[in-house]
N, C-alpha and C positions, 0 to 999 in steps of 0.2 A: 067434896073432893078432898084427896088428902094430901097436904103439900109437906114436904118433909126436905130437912137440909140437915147436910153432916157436913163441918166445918174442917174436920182431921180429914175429909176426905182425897183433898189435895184439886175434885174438881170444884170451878168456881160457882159460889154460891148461885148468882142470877143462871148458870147454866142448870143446876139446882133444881130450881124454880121452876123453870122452862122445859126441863125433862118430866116433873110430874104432869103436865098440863099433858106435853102430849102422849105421856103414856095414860092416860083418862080419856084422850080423844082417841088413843089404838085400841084402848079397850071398850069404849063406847059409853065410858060412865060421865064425861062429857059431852051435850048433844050443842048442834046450832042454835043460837039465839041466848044458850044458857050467861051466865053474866059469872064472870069471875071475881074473887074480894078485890074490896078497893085496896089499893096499891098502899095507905098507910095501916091498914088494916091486918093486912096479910105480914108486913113489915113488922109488927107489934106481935102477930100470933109466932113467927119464926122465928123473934129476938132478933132480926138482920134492919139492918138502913131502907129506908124506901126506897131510897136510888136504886140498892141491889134489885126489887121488885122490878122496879122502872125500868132498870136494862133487861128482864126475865122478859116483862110485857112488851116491849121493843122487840125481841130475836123473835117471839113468838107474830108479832103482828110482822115483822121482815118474813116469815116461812110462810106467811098467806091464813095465817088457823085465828086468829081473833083481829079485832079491830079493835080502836081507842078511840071512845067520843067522851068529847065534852060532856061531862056531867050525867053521861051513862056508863063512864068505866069502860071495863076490859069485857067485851062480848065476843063469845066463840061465830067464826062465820060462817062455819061449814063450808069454805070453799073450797079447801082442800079434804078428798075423802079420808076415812078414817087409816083405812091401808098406807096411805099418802106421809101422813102422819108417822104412822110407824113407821117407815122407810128414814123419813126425816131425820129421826131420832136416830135409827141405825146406823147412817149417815157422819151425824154428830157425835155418835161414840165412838165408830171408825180411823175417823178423823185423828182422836182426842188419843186412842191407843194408839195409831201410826206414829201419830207425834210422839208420842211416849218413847216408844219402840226406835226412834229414831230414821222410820221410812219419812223420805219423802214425796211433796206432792207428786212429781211424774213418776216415780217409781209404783205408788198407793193407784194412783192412775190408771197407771201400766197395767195393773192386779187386776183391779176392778173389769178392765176391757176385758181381760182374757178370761175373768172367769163369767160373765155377764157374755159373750163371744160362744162358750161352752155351754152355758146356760139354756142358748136361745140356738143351741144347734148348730154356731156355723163356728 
């Protein structure tokens, strides 16, 4: 899998993290069961803190897409579908531009109903 972080980017790094994961789970190059690097591991290959990892593998086990065991690491769990996944991610950039953009939540809200409203015909 290929995890990659740009530091000028302005987004934050563990969000970074967590967007490559699941754009590998949108695109299928990660499957159920697969086991992701260990959290000091991956920390050492991206030059970033292991915390930063620690909070990527936290958002991603909080969206439902992997789990964290003792002494087996970060496993993907398929339990949310791969679509799932992608939406999430969309989701999370949506957000992150709104923000930007200086919309806010009920306004971004507001958006979302009426074009999702439009969408599904009513």
């Amino acid at each position: 899998m290929l995890f990659s972080v740009v530091p000028e980017s302005g987004m934050p790094l563990a969000e970074q993290i967590a967007a490559s994961v699941r754009r590998a789970l949108a695109d299928g190059a990660v499957r159920r069961g697969d086991r992701l690097p260990a959290a000091r591991e991956l920390a050492d290959t991206l030059n970033v803190n292991m915390h930063t990892v620690l909070r990527a593998y936290a958002a991603l086990r909080d969206d439902g897409l992997i789990e964290l065991r003792r002494g087996r690491g970060a496993v993907v769990t398929g339990a949310v579908p791969r679509e799932q996944a992608q939406v999430i991610e969309w989701v999370r950039r949506l957000v992150a531009d709104a923000s930007r953009a200086g919309v806010g939540l009920e306004e971004l809200v507001g958006m979302v109903r009426k074009h999702y409203a439009k969408e599904m015909g009513g």
